[in-house]
N, C-alpha and C positions, 0 to 999 in steps of 0.2 A: 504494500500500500504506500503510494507517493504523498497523497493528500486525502481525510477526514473532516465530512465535515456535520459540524450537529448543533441541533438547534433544543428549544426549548431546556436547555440544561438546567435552569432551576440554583444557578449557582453565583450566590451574592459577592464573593471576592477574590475568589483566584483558581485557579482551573486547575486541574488535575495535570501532573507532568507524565508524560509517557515517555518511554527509554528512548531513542534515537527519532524525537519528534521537536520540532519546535512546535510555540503556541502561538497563536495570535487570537484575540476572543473581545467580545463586545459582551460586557455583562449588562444584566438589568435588575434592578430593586422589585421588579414585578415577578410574580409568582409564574415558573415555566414559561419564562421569556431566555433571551439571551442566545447569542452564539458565537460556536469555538472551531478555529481550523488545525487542524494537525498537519503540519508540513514536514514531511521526511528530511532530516540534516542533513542528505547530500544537496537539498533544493535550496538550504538554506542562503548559502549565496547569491544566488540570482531572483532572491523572493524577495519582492518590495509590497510593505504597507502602504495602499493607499488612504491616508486620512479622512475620516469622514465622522462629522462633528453634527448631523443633523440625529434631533431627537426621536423623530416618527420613524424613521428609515431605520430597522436595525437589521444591520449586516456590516460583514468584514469582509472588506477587496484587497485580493492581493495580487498581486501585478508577478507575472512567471517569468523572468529576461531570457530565460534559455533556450526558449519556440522560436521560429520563425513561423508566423507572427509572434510576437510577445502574447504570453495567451491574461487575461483578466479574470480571474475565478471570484466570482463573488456566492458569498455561504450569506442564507437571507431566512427571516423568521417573519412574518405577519401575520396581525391580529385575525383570529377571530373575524368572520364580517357580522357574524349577531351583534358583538359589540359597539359597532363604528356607526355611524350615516355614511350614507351614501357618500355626501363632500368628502367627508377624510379617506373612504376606501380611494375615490379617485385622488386624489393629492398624494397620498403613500404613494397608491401605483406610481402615477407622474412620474414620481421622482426615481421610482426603479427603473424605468425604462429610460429616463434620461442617462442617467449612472452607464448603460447599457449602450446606449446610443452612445454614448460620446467617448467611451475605451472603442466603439467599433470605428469612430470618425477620429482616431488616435493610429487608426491601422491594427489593431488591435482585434484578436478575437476573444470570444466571451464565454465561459461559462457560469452557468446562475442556478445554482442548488440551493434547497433547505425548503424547509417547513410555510409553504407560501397559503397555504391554508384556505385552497382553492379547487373544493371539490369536483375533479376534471369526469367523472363518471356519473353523475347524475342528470336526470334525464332532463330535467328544466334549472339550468346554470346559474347562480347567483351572478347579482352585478358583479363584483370581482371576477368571477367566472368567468363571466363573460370578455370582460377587460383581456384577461389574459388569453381567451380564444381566439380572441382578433386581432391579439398582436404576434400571436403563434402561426396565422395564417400572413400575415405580411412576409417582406421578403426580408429579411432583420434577421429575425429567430425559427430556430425550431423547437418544439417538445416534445423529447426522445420518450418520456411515457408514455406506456400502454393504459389505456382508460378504463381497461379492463382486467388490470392486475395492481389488486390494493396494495399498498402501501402501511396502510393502520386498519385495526381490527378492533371494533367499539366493543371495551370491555362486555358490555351489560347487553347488549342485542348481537355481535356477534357478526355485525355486519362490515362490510369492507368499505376502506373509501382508501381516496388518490389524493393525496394531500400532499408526501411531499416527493416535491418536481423537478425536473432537469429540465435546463432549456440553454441550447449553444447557438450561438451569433453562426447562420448560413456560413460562413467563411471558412466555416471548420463542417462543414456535414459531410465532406469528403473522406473526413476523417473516421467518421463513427459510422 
């Protein structure tokens, strides 16, 4: 494993160290929020933090020097859409897909993993759902899930859902 990445960790101050991993992690004070990347120490050298200081957006970008393209892995957690209105669901997204947009107008390829909390299998798609349906069918990205192999298993019904997601910037679909 070169890179791990995970979300809702639940972990208010300092991440767990694994033997030949560096960490980089975006913690949160909220209860099963938060996320952490595990980068294998021979990547370490050519793995740069990109900074990102915005409070609604939680995710950690790290920029890979050793691709051609330089690849952009971003590890990403979002709320709940029961929680939010409609306004904040779209102004998160926004800003993920800017994030996204603009490592790809860098020359830049994209990956974007984690807990995006955007049930792809259900038959009538939440707003966020949908958000991200439409930008999966642009020419930008793809999303390498199958909508029909869960992801999470709800304790108490048993039932499957697709929550969480991969999506790589077209530039790289050659590749996978």
């Amino acid at each position: 494993i070169d890179i791990g990445i995970f979300s809702e960790l639940n972990v208010m101050s300092k991440m767990p160290k694994i033997k030949g991993f560096n960490t980089f992690y975006r913690l949160s004070k909220r209860r099963f929020h938060g996320v952490g990347v595990y980068v294998g120490q021979h990547l370490a050298s050519t793995t740069l933090r990109v900074p990102d200081q915005d409070e609604e957006l939680e995710i950690v970008q790290l920029l890979l020097k050793h691709t051609t393209p330089n690849i952009s892995v971003i590890g990403a957690y979002l709320d709940v859409e029961s929680r939010l209105d409609q306004d904040k669901i779209s102004r998160v997204w926004q800003k993920l897909v800017n994030k996204v947009d603009s490592a790809i107008s860098r020359g830049e390829a994209v990956i974007l993993m984690g807990d995006l909390n955007r049930p792809i299998q259900q038959p009538r798609p939440s707003f966020g759902t949908k958000l991200l349906l439409q930008w999966a069918e642009s020419d930008t990205v793809s999303l390498l899930n199958d909508k029909n192999i869960s992801t999470r298993l709800d304790p108490s019904s048993g039932r499957g859902s697709t929550l969480d997601l991969c999506l790589i910037s077209n530039n790289l679909r050659g590749n996978v």
